[in-house]
TORPA-7763 format. One record per residue (C-alpha): residue in one letter; y, z, x. Coordinates in steps of 0.1 Angstrom, whole numbers, plus 5000, padded with zeros to 4 digits. Layout:
BEGIN
('A', (Y, Z, X)) ...
//
This chain:
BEGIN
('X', (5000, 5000, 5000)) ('X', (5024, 5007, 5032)) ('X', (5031, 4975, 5054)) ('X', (5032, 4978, 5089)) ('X', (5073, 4970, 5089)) ('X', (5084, 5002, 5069)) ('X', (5086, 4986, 5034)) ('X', (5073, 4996, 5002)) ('X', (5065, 5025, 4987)) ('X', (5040, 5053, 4996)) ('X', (5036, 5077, 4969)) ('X', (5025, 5103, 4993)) ('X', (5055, 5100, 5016)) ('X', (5083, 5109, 4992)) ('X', (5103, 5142, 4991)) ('X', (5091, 5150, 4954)) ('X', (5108, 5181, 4955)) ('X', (5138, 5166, 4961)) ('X', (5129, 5141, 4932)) ('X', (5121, 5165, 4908)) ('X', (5154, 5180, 4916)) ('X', (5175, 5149, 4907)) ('X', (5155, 5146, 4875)) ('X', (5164, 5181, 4861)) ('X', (5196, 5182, 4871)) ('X', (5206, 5149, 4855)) ('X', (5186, 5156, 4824)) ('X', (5203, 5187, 4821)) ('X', (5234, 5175, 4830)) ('X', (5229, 5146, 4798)) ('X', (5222, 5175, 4777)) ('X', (5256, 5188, 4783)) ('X', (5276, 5158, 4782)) ('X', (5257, 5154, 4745)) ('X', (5268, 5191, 4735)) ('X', (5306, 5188, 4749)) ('X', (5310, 5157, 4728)) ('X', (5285, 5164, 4699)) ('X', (5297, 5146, 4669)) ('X', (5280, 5152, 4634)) ('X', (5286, 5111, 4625)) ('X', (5275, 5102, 4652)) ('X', (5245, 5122, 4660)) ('X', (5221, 5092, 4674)) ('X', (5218, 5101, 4713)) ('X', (5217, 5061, 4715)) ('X', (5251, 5055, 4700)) ('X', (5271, 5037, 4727)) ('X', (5302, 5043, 4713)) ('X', (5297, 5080, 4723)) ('X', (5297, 5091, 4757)) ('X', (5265, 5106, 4753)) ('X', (5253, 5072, 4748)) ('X', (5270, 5051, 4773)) ('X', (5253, 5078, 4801)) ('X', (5219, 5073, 4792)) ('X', (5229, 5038, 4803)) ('X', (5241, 5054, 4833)) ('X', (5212, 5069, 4839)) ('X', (5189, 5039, 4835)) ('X', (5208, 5017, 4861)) ('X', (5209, 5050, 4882)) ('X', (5169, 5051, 4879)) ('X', (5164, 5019, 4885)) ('X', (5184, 5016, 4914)) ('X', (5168, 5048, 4928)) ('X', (5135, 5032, 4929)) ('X', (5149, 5000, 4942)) ('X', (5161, 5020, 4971)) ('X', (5126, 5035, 4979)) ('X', (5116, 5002, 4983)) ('X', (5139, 4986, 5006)) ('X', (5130, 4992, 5040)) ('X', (5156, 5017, 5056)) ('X', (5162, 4995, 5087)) ('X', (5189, 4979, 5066)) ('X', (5210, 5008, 5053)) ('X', (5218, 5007, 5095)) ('X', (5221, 4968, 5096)) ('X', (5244, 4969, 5064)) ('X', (5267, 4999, 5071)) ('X', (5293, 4984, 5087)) ('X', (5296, 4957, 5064)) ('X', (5296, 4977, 5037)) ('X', (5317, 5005, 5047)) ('X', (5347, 4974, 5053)) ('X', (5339, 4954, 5020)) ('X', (5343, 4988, 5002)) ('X', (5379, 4993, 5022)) ('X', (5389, 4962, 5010)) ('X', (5382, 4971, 4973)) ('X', (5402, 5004, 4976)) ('X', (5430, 4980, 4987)) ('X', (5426, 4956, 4958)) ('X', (5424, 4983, 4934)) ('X', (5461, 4993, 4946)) ('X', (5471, 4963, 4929)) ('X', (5442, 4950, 4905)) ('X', (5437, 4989, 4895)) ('X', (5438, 5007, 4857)) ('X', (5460, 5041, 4863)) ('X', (5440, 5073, 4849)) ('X', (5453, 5107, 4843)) ('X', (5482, 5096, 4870)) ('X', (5457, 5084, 4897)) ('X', (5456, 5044, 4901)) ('X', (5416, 5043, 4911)) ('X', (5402, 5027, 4886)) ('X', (5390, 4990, 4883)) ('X', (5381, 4974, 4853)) ('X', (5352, 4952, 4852)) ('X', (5348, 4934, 4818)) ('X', (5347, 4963, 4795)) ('X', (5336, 4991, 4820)) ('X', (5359, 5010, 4842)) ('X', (5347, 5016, 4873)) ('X', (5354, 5043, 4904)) ('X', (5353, 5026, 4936)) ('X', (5367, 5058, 4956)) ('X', (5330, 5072, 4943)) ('X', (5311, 5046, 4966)) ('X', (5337, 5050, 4990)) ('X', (5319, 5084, 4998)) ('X', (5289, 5067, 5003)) ('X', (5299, 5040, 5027)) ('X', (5320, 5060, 5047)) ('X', (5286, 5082, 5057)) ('X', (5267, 5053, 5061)) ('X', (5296, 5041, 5089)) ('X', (5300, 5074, 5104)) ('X', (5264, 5076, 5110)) ('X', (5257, 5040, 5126)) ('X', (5291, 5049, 5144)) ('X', (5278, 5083, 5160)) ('X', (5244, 5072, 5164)) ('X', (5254, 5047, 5188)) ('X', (5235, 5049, 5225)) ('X', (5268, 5055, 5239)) ('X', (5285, 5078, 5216)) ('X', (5295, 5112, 5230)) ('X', (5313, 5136, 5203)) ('X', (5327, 5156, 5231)) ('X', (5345, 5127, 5245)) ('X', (5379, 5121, 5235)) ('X', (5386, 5089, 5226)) ('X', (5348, 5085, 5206)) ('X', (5364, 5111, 5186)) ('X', (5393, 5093, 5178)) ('X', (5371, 5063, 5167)) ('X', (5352, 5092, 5142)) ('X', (5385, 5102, 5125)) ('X', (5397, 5061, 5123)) ('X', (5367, 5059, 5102)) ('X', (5375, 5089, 5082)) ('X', (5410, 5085, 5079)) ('X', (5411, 5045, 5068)) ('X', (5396, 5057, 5033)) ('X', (5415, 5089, 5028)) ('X', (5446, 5066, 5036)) ('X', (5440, 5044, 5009)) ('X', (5430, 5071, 4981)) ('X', (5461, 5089, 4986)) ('X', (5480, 5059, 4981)) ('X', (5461, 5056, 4946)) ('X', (5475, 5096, 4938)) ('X', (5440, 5106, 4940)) ('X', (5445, 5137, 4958)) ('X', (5412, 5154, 4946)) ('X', (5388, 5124, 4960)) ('X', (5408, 5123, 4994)) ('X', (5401, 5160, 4999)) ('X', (5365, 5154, 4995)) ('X', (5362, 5141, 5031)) ('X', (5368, 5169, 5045)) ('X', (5337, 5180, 5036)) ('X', (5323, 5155, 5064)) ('X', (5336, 5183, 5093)) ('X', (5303, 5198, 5081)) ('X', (5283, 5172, 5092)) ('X', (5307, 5168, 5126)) ('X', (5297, 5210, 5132)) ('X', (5263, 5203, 5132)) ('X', (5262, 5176, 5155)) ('X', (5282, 5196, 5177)) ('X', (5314, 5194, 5174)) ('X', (5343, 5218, 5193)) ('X', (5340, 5254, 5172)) ('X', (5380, 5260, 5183)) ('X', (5389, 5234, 5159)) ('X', (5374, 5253, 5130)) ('X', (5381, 5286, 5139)) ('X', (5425, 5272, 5143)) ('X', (5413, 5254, 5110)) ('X', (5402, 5288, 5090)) ('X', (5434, 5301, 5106)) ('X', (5454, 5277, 5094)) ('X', (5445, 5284, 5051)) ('X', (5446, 5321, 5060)) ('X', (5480, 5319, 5073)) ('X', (5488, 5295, 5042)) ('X', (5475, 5318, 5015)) ('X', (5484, 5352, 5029)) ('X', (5522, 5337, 5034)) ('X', (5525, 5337, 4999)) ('X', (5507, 5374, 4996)) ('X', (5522, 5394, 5021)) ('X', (5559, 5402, 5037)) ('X', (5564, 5385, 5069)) ('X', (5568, 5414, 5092)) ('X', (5532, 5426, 5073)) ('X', (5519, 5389, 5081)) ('X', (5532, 5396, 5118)) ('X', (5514, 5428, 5125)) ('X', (5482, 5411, 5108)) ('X', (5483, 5384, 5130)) ('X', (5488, 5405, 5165)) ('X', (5460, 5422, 5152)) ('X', (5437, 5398, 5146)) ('X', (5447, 5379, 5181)) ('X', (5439, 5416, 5201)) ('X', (5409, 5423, 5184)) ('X', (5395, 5383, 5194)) ('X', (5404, 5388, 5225)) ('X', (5387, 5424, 5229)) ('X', (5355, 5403, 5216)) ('X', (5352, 5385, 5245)) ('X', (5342, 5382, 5275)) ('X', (5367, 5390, 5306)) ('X', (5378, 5414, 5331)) ('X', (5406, 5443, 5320)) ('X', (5428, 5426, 5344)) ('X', (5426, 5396, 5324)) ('X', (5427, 5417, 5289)) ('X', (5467, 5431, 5300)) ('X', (5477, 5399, 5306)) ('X', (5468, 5383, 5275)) ('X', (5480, 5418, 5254)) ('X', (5510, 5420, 5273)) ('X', (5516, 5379, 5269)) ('X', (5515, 5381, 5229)) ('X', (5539, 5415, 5224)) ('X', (5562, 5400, 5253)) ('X', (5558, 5371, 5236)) ('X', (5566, 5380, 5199)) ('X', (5595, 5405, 5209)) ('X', (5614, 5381, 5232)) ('X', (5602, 5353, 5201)) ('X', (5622, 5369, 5175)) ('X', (5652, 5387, 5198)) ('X', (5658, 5354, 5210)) ('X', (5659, 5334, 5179)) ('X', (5682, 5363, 5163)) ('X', (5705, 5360, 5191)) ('X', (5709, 5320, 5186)) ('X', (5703, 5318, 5149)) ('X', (5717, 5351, 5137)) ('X', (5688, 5363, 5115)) ('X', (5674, 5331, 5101)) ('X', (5647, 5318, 5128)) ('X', (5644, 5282, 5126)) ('X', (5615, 5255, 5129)) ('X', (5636, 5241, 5157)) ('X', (5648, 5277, 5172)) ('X', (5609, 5286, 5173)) ('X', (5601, 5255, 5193)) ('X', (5624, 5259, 5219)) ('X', (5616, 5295, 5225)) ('X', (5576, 5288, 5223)) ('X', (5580, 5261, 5252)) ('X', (5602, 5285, 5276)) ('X', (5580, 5308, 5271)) ('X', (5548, 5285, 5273)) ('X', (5558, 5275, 5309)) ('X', (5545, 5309, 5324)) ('X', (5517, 5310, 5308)) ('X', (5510, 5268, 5316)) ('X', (5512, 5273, 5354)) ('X', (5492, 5306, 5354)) ('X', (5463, 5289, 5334)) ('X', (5468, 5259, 5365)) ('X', (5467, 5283, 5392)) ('X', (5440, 5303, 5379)) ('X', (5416, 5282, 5359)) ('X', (5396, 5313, 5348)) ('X', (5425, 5321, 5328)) ('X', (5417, 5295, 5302)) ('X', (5405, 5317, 5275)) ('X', (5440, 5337, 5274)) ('X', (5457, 5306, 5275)) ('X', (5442, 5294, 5245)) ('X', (5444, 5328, 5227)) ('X', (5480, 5328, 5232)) ('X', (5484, 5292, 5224)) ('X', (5468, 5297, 5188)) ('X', (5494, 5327, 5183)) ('X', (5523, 5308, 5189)) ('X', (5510, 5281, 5168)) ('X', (5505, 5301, 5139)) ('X', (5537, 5317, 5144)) ('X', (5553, 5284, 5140)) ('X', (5528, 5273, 5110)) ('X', (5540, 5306, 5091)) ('X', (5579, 5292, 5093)) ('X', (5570, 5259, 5084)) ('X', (5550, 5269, 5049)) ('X', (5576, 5269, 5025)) ('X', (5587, 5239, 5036)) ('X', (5559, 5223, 5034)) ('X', (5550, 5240, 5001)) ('X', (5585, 5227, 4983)) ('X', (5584, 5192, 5000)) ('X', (5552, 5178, 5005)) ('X', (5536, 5190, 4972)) ('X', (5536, 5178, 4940)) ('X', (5546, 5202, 4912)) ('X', (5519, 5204, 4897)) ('X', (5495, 5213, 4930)) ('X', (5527, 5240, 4938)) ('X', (5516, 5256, 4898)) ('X', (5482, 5255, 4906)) ('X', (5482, 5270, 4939)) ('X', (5506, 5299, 4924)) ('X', (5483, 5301, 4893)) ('X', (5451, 5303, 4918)) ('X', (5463, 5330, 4940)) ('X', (5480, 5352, 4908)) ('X', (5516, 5348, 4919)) ('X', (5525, 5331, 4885)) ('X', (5507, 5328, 4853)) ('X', (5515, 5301, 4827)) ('X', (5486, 5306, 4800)) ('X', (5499, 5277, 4780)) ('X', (5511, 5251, 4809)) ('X', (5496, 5251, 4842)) ('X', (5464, 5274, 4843)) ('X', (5455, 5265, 4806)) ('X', (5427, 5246, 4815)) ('X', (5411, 5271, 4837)) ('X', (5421, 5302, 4811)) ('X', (5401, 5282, 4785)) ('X', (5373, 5276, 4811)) ('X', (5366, 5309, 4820)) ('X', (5370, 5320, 4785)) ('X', (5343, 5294, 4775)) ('X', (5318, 5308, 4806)) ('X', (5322, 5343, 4799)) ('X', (5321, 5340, 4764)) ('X', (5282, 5326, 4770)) ('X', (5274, 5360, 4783)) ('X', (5240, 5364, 4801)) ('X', (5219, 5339, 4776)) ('X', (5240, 5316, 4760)) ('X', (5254, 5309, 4724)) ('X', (5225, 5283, 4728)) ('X', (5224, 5242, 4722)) ('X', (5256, 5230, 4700)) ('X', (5268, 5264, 4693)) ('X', (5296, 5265, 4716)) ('X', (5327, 5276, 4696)) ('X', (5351, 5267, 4729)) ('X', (5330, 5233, 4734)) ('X', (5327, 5224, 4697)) ('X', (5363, 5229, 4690)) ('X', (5378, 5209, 4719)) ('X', (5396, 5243, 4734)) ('X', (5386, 5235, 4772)) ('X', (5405, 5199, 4782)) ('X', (5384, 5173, 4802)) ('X', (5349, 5194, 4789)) ('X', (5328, 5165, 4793)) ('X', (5340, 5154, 4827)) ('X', (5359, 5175, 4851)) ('X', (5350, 5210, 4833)) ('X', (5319, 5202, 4822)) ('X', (5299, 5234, 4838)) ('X', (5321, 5248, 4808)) ('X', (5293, 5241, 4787)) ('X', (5267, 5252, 4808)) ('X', (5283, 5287, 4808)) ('X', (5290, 5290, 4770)) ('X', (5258, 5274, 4759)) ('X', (5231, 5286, 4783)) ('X', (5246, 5319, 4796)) ('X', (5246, 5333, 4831)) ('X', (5212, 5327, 4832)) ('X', (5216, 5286, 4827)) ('X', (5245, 5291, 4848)) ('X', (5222, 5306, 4877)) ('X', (5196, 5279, 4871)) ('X', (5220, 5250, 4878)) ('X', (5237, 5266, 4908)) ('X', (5197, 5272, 4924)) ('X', (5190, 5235, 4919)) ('X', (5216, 5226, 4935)) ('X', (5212, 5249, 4966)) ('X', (5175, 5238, 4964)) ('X', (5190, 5197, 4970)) ('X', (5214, 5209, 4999)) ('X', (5189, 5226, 5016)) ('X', (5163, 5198, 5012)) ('X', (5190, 5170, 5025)) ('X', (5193, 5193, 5051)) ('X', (5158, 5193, 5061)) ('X', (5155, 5159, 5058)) ('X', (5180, 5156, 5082)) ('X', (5162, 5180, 5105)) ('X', (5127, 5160, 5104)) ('X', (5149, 5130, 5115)) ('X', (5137, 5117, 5146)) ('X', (5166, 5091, 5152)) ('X', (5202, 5103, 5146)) ('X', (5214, 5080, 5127)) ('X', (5190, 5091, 5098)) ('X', (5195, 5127, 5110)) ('X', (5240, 5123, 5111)) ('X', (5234, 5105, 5075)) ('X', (5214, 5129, 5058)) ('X', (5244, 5160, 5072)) ('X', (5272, 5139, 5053)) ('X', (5250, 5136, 5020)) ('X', (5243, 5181, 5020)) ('X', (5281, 5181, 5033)) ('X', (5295, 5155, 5000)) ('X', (5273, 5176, 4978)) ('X', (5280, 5211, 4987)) ('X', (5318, 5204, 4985)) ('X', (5317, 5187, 4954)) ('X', (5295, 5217, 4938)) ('X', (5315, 5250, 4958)) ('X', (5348, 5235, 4944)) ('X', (5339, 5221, 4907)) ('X', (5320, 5251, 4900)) ('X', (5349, 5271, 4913)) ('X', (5374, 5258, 4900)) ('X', (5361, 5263, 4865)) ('X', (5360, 5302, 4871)) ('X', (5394, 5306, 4892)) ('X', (5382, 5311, 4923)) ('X', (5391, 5273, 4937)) ('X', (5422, 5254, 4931)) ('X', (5417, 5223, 4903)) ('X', (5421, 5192, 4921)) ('X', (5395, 5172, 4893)) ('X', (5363, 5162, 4908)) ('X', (5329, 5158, 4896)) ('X', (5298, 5180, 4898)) ('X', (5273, 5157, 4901)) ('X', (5245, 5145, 4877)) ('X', (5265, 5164, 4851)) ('X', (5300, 5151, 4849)) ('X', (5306, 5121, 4829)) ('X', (5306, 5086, 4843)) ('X', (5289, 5061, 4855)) ('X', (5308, 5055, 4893)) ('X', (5301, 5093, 4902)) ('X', (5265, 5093, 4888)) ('X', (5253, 5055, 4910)) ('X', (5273, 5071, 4939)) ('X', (5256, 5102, 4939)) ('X', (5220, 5087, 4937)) ('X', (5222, 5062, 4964)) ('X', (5235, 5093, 4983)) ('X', (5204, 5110, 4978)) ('X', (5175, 5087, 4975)) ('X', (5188, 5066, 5009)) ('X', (5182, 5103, 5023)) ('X', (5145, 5101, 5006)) ('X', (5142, 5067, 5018)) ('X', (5149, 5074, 5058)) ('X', (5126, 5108, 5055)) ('X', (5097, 5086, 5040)) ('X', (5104, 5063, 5070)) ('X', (5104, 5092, 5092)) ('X', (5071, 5107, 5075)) ('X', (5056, 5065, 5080)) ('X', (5063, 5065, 5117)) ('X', (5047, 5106, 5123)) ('X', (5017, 5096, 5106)) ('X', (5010, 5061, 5120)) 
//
């Protein structure tokens, strides 16, 4: 049944856990996009004028093209990712001009009488690119200008989406630094990146000399952590509270009491010259050096917030960040939709109202229920205990992706697999959170359960090209 090139299908081979998986979860989430929509006149789960309807079409081309995808051999998914990964640019560029304009966001592309998602695919592409990209024989992530290349590939698609005002789908590639930790990439930049929305939400929560002490704190405890001689420890301690003192004397003296973006600069680069040609004459004083270098920099990210915060964002991301972090409350504007969300979940209590019996659901309280804020449903109708189910699934998937990309033997299958569990955690942590306040609302999909047909085809050529290279992997162990 297994030809000696890698094509075909072999029962035996297949993740069926992971298949099982997909099947639940999609089947469930069709039985929620049937109850958030239910309609008495129009009860027939076949009616395509319902939404209901038109998913179980969804779901068949979804099916089909899953088992399509099992049968193609995987050798092409590498041949084809480049091509595809540019063709699918191109139609995020045409879809700036050709493109239908939903809910503010211009990403839409009719084709006949279907709308279609191309930023969804986009997801999909982009892996498939990175991975050929970093699998190369020559690729080295710790080498500077291969890294560049990685973030041209990223950044080419965020580019476009944020040109079509879909902010929520441009955020979603971040979920690919994920992927770039486990193949190694430098830990600084994640530990200045977790530094970075600390200092951004505690801005808004504390008083800045609070923030200040905080921070010194933080930055003397890290460095107590490591390793280093005392001698080494004074420097550093001494660096940051000469440092500070002379930061904030100085800039009072030139600026009065307002310290400016520009004041700071200045001062940070006199001051930086020390501690530049110590780190040059003593090379073992690199650590310190990039201690204090992260200090400064966060003491010039904590002027440049409310800037950035009245500037660069749009009102209604400003509302929702206030709203998220309970510095404003605007029950009727702003945080309705996730007031009427959690009021929906908790109302579900630990079993449910059970199937079409959701008062919130039923009676249209909870905006987008069927799409963005469908998990709405989940919680009202099924209770905690549906609730827990769903969120298990889906660690189950992560988890296996992940171990699919562990049994890789090539990287290319292994790199691939990391940006699939990466794309699916995000997309589940923030939809899920968002609908009980813990995550800001930017409006994507959980997958298998939102409605549409872009997000649902994306989603399964996501997973089952990740089947697809593990059964090749399995085909090449055993013979």
């Amino acid at each position: 049944m297994q030809s000696d090139s890698g094509s075909g299908l072999t029962i035996g081979r297949v993740d069926w856990t992971a298949v099982l998986v997909y099947v639940l979860l999609v089947l469930m989430g069709w039985i929620n996009i049937y109850a958030a929509v239910y309609d008495e006149s129009h009860a027939s789960i076949f009616d395509l004028s319902q939404r209901y309807g038109m998913q179980l079409v969804w779901i068949g081309v979804s099916a089909s093209l899953a088992i399509a995808i099992l049968l193609i051999d995987d050798k092409y998914y590498h041949i084809l990712a480049y091509p595809l990964y540019w063709g699918m640019l191109l139609v995020l560029l045409a879809v700036l001009f050709l493109g239908k304009e939903v809910n503010g966001a211009k990403s839409w592309i009719m084709i006949g009488p279907v709308a279609f998602q191309p930023t969804e695919l986009a997801k999909f592409t982009t892996s498939l690119a990175l991975a050929r990209y970093m699998s190369s024989y020559s690729f080295d992530i710790h080498r500077f200008k291969d890294l560049v290349r990685v973030f041209v590939i990223l950044l080419l698609p965020v580019a476009i989406i944020m040109l079509q005002n879909d902010t929520g789908s441009a955020l979603v590639y971040g979920s690919f630094l994920f992927m770039l930790y486990r193949e190694g990439f430098n830990k600084w930049v994640y530990v200045a990146l977790i530094m970075v929305i600390s200092l951004f939400v505690f801005s808004f929560l504390l008083e800045p000399a609070v923030l200040l002490a905080c921070m010194v704190l933080v930055c003397v405890v890290a460095e107590g952590l490591t390793n280093g001689n005392w001698r080494d420890k004074i420097i550093y301690l001494a660096g940051v509270a000469l440092g500070t003192l002379m930061l904030y004397i100085g800039a009072w003296l030139a600026f009065g009491s307002v310290l400016t973006l520009y004041g700071s600069l200045l001062i940070v680069v006199v001051l930086s010259l020390p501690i530049v040609l110590t780190y040059a004459y003593r090379s073992k004083l690199r650590n310190i050096f990039l201690f204090v270098a992260l200090f400064f920099g966060s003491l010039i990210f904590t002027h440049t917030i409310d800037y950035a915060f009245d500037h660069l964002l749009q009102t209604h991301q400003q509302k929702r960040i206030l709203d998220l972090l309970g510095l404003e409350s605007d029950l009727k504007g702003w945080g309705y939709n996730v007031n009427q969300s959690k009021i929906a979940i908790g109302s579900g209590g630990f079993t449910g109202k059970g199937f079409l019996e959701g008062t919130q659901t039923k009676y249209n309280f909870v905006p987008e229920q069927s799409t963005d804020f469908i998990f709405c449903t989940v919680g009202e109708e099924w209770g905690f205990l549906g609730s827990a189910l769903v969120v298990v699934l889906f660690t189950v998937l992560v988890f296996r992706l992940i171990k699919m990309g562990e049994r890789q033997m090539e990287p290319f299958g292994r790199i691939y697999c990391y940006c699939a569990a990466s794309i699916f955690l995000f997309h589940v942590l923030v939809n899920i959170g968002m609908t009980i306040g813990i995550m800001p609302v930017i409006g994507i999909p959980l997958p298998f359960f939102s409605y549409g047909g872009s997000s649902l085809i994306a989603f399964t050529l996501l997973l089952f090209v990740a089947i697809r290279m593990d059964m090749s992997k399995q085909e090449q162990f055993m013979g």
